[in-house]
C-alpha positions as MATLAB code, in Angstrom:
seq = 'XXXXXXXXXXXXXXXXXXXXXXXXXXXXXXXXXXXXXXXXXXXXXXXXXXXXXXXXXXXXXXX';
ca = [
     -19.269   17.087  -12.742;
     -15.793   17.644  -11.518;
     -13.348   14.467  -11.395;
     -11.826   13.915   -8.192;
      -8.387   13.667   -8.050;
      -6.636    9.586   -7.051;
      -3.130    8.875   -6.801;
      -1.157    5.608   -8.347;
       0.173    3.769   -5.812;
       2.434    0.570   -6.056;
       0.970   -2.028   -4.228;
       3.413   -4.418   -2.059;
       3.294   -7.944    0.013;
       6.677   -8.637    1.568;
       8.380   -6.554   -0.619;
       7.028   -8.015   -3.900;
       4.974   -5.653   -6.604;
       1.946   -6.994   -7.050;
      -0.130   -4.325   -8.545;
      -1.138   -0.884   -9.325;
      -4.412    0.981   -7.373;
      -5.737    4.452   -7.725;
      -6.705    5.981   -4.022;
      -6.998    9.152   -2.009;
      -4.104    7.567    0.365;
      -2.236    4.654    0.712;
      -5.036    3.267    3.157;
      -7.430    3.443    0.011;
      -5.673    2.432   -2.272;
      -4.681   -0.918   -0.354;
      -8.213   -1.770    0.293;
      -9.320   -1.110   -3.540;
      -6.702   -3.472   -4.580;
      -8.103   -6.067   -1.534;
     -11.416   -5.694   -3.012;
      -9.953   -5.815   -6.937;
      -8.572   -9.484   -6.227;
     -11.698  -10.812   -4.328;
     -10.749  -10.538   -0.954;
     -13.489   -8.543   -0.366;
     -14.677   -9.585    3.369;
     -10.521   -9.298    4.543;
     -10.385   -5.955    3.331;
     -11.935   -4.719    6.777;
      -9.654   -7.263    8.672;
      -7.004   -5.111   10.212;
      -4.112   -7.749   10.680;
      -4.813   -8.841    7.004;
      -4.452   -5.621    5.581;
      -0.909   -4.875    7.500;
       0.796   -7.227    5.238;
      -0.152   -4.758    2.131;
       1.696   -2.011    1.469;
       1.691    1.222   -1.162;
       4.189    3.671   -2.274;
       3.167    6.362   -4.586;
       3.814    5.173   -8.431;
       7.126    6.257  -10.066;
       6.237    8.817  -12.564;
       2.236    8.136  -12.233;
       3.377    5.286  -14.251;
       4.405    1.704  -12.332;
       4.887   -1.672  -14.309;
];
């Protein structure tokens, strides 16, 4: 079975690191992390999800 291939992405609210998520995309990755800290039913909710944002992990590695 092959392994598919995730990035590390930073994940940001308002400019403040609040985590790391493995995802295809930044979309993915957002909504993993949504999921991760139980806000499961928001992580369909457009307008919620806008206030999240990811940048692709320094060195694969982000604190």
């Amino acid at each position: 079975m092959k392994r598919s291939r995730k990035t590390l992405f930073a994940i940001y609210k308002h400019g403040k690191h609040l985590g790391n998520e493995r995802g295809k995309d930044e979309n993915d990755a957002i909504k993993k992390y949504l999921i991760a800290a139980l806000f499961n039913e928001l992580s369909t909710d457009l307008e919620f999800a806008s206030l999240y944002r990811a940048r692709i992990a320094l060195k694969n590695i982000h604190y």
